[in-house]
C-alpha positions as CSV (number, residue, x, y, z in Angstrom):
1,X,36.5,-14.6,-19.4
2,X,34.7,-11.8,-17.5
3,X,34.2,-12.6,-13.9
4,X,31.7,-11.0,-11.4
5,X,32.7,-11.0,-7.6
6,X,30.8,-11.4,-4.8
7,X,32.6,-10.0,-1.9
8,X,32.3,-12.4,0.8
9,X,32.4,-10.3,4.2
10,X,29.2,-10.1,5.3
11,X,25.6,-10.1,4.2
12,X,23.4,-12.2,1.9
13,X,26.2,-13.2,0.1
14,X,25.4,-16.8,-1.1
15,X,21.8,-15.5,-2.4
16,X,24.1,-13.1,-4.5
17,X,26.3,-15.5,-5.7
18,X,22.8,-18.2,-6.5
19,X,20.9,-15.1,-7.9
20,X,23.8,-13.6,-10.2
21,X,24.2,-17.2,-11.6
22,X,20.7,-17.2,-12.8
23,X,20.9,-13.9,-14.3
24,X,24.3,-15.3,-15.9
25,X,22.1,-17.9,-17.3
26,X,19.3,-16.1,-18.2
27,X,21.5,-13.9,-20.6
28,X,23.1,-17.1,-22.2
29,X,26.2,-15.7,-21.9
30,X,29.6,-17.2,-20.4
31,X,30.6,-15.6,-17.3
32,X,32.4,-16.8,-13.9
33,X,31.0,-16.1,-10.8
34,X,33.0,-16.2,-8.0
35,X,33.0,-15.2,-4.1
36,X,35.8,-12.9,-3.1
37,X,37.2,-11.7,0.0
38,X,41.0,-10.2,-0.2
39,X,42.3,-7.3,-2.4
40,X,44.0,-9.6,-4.6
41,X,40.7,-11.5,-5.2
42,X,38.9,-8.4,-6.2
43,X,41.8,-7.5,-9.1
44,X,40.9,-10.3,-11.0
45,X,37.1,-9.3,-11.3
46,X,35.3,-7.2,-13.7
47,X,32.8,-6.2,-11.6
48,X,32.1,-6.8,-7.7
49,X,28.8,-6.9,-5.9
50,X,28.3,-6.0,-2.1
51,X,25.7,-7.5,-0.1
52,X,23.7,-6.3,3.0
53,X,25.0,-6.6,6.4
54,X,26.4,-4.0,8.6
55,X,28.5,-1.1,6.7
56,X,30.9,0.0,9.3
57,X,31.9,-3.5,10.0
58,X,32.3,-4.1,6.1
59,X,33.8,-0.6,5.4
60,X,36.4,-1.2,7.9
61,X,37.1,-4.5,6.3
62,X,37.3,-3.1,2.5
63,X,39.9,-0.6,3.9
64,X,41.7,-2.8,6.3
65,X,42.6,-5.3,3.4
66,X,43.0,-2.8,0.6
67,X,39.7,-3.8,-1.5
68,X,38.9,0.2,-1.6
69,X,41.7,0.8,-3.6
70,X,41.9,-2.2,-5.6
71,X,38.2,-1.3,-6.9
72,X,39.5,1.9,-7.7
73,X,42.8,1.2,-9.3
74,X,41.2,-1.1,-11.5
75,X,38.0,0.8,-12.3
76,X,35.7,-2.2,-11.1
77,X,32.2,-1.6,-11.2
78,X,30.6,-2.3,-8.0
79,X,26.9,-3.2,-7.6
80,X,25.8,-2.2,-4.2
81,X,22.9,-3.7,-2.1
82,X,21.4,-2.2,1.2
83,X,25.0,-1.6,3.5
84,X,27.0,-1.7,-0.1
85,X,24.6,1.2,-0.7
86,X,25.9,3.1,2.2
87,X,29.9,2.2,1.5
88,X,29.6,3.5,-2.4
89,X,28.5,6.9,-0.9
90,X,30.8,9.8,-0.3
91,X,28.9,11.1,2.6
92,X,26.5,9.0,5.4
93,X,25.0,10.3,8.5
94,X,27.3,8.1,10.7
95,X,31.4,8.3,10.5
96,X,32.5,4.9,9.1
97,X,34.7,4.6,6.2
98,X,33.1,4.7,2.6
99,X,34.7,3.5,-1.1
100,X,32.8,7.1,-2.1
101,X,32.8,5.5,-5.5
102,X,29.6,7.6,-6.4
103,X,29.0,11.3,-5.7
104,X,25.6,10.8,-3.4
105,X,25.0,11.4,0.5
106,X,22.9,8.5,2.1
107,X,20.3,8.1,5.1
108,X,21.5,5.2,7.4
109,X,18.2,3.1,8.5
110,X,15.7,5.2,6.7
111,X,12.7,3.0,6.8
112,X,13.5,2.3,10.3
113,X,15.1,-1.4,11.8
114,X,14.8,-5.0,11.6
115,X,11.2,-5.1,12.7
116,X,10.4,-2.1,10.3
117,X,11.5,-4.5,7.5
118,X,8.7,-4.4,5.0
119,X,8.0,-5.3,1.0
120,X,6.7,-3.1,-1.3
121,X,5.8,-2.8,-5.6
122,X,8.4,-0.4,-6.7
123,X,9.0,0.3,-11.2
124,X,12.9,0.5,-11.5
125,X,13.9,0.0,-15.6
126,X,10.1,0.8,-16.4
127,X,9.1,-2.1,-15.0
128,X,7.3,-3.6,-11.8
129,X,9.4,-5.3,-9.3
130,X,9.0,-6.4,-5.6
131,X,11.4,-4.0,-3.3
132,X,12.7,-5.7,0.2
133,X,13.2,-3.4,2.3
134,X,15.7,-4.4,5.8
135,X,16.8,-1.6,7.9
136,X,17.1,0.3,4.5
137,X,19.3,3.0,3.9
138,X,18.0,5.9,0.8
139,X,19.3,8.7,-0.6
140,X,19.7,12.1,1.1
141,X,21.3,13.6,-1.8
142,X,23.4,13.7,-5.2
143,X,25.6,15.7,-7.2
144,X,22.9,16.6,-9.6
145,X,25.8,19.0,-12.0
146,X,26.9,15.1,-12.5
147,X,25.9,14.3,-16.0
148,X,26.4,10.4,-15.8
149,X,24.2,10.2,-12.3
150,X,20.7,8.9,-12.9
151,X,17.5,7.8,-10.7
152,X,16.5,4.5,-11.0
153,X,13.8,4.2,-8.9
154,X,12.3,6.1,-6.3
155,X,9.2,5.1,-2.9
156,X,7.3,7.8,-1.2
157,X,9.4,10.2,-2.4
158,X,12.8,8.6,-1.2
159,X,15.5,7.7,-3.8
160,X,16.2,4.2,-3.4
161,X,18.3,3.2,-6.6
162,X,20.3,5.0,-8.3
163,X,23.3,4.9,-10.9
164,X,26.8,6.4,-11.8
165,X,28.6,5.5,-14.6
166,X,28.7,1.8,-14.4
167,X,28.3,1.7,-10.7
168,X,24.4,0.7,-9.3
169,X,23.3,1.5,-5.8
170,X,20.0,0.3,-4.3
171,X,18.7,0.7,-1.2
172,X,16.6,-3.0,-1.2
173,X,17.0,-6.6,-1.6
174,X,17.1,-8.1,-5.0
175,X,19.0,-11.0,-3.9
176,X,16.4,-12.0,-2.0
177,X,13.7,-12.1,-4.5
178,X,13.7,-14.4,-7.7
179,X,13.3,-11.9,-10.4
180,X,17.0,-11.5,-11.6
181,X,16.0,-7.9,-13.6
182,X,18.6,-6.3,-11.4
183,X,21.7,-8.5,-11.8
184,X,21.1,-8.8,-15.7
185,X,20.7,-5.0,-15.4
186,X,24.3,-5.0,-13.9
187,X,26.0,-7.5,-15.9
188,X,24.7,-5.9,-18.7
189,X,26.5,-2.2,-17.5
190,X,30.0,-4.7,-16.8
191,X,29.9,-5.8,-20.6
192,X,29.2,-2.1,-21.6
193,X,32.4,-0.9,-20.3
194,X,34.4,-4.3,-21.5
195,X,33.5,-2.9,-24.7
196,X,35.2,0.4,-24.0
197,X,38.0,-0.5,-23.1
C-alpha cells in the first residue's frame, strides 16, 4: 500500500496529517497516512510532507537523525510547506542545513513576521485558491536550464510555489485551509512516479 508521511518535528503537523486524509478521501483511493519522525520511519513512505515551523531547528533535526539521506536514498518525494519550503532549497539567505532536494535559492521571511501574517486569492493549477501567508519564505531564484522545474503560482511578482520533478514547494499554508487541491495535487505526482518505477 502507498503511504504518505507526515514528518512530525515541528509545525502544523496534525492539520497535515487531517487535511491529507481528506484529500486521500476525496480521490477514493487507498492510501495510509501516517506521522513520522526517525529515518527509519521515513523509508517506509512514498512520499513525505513537511510542515511549517522553524527551518533551522527542523533542518538540524532532518540531518541529526539521518531523514536527509533517507529521502534521498530512497527518492521520496517531499511536499514542502512554508519552513519545508526553505529546507528543499539548495541555497537560503541564512546558514542552516537544507535537504537541497530542488535546485531553487529561497527568501527567509519575505512577507515579513508573525504579525505580517496575511491571506490572500492566489490561482495555482488554473484555479482560485486562498494563500495563508505566516512569516513566509518565496523564491529568490531557480535553475531555469532545469527542464523538469516549473512555476506553480506566483503574488506580486514573488514565486511562491513551485515544482521539481515530483517534489512541490510552497511558500503558504494549505494545511490550514479546507480546500485539499494541493494535497490531491501531490498525491497525485506520488502515484505518477509509483507508476514509473
Amino acid at each position: 500500500m502507498v503511504k504518505i508521511g507526515i514528518l512530525n518535528l515541528q509545525g502544523a503537523v496534525s492539520e497535515h496529517y487531517d487535511m491529507t486524509k481528506k484529500a486521500v478521501e476525496n480521490l477514493g483511493l487507498n492510501i495510509k497516512v501516517e506521522s513520522v519522525r526517525y529515518s527509519e520511519d521515513v523509508t517506509t513512505c512514498d512520499g513525505l510532507i513537511i510542515s511549517g515551523g522553524e527551518s533551522t531547528v527542523i533542518g538540524k533535526l532532518i540531518h541529526e537523525r539521518g531523514i536527509d539521506k533517507a529521502i534521498k536514498d530512497n527518492s521520496i518525494p517531499v511536499f514542502g510547506t512554508c519552513a519545508g519550503m526553505v529546507l528543499l532549497g539548495k541555497k537560503t539567505d541564512f546558514d542552516q542545513p537544507l535537504i537541497g532536494l530542488m535546485d531553487i535559492a529561497i527568501k527567509r521571511n519575505t512577507y515579513g513576521r508573525q504579525k505580517d501574517s496575511f491571506e490572500a486569492p492566489i490561482e495555482i493549477f488554473g484555479q482560485a485558491y486562498l494563500g495563508l501567508f505566516i512569516r513566509a519564505p518565496a523564491l529568490e531564484s531557480y535553475d531555469k536550464t532545469k527542464d523538469d522545474i516549473k512555476v506553480l503560482s506566483e503574488l506580486g511578482g514573488e514565486i511562491i510555489a513551485i515544482q521539481q520533478g515530483h517534489n512541490i514547494a510552497v511558500s503558504f499554508h494549505p494545511e490550514l485551509t479546507d480546500d485539499p487541491l494541493i494535497h490531491e495535487y501531490f498525491i497525485k505526482e506520488v502515484l505518477s512516479k509509483q507508476n514509473q518505477l
